[in-house]
C-alpha positions as CSV (number, residue, x, y, z in Angstrom):
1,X,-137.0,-28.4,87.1
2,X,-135.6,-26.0,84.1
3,X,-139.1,-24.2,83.8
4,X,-138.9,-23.7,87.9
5,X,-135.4,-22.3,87.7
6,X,-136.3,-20.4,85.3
7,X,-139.8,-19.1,86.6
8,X,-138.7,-18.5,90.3
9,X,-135.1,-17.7,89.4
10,X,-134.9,-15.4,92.3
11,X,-135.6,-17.7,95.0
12,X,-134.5,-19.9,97.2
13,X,-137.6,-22.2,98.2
14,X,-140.1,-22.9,95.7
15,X,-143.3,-23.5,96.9
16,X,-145.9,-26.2,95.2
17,X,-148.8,-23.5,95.3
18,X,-146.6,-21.4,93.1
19,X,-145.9,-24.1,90.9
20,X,-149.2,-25.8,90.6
21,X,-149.7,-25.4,87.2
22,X,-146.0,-26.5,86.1
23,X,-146.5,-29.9,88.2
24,X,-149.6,-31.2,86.7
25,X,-148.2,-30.2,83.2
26,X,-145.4,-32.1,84.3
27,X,-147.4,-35.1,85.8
28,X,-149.2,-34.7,82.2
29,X,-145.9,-34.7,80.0
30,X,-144.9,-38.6,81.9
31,X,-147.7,-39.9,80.7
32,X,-148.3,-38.9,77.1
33,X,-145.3,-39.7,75.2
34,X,-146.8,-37.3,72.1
35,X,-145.5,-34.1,73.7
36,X,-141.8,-34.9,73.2
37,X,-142.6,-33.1,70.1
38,X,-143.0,-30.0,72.4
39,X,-140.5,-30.1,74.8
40,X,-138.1,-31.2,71.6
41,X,-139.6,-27.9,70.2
42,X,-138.9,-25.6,73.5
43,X,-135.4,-27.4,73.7
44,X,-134.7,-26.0,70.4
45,X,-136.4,-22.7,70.3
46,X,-135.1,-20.1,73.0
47,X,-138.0,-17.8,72.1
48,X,-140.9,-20.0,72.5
49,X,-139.3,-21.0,75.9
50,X,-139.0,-17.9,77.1
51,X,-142.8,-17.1,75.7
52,X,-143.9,-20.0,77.6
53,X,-142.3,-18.4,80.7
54,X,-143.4,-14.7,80.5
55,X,-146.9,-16.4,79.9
56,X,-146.8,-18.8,83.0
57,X,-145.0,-15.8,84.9
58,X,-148.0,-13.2,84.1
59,X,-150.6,-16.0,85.6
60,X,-151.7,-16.4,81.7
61,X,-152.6,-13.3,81.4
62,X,-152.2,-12.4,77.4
63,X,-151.8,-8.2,77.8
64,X,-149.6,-8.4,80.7
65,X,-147.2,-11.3,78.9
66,X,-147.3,-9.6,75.8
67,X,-146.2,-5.8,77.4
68,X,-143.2,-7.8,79.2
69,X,-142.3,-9.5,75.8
70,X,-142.7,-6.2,74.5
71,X,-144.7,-7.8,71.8
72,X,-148.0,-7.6,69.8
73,X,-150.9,-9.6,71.8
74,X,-151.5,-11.6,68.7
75,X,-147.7,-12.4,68.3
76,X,-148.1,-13.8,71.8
77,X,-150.8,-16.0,70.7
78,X,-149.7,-17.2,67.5
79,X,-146.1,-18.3,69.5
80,X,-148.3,-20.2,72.4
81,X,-150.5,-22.0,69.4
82,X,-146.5,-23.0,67.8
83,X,-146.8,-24.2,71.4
């Protein structure tokens, strides 16, 4: 629900379509206990959580994430593979 908030911080109703993507990583993260090494790791690291967003955001598009960062494409990547 932080990653919505987040996301669609500008509105009111969130709709599933929006959100798709979010909900079966979410459906994913109950049942594979391994990734509380990632969300421990987005908990602790404001940047990478905010990459994450921007990236989800710009429908994973790479160029488009990377201009709104106002980073270097590959900076973008080598922050989603920290990912």
């Amino acid at each position: 629900m932080r990653v919505l908030r987040g996301l669609f911080s500008d509105k009111k109703i969130i709709f599933y379509t929006d959100c798709e993507v979010i909900a079966d990583i979410s459906e994913w993260l109950k049942q594979n206990r391994s990734i509380e090494k990632i969300t421990t790791l987005l908990e602790k690291n404001e940047e990478l959580c905010k990459t994450l967003q921007v990236y989800l955001n710009s429908n994973l598009n790479s160029n488009e994430a990377a201009g709104l960062l106002n980073i270097h494409r590959n900076t973008l990547n080598y922050r989603l593979e920290k990912i």
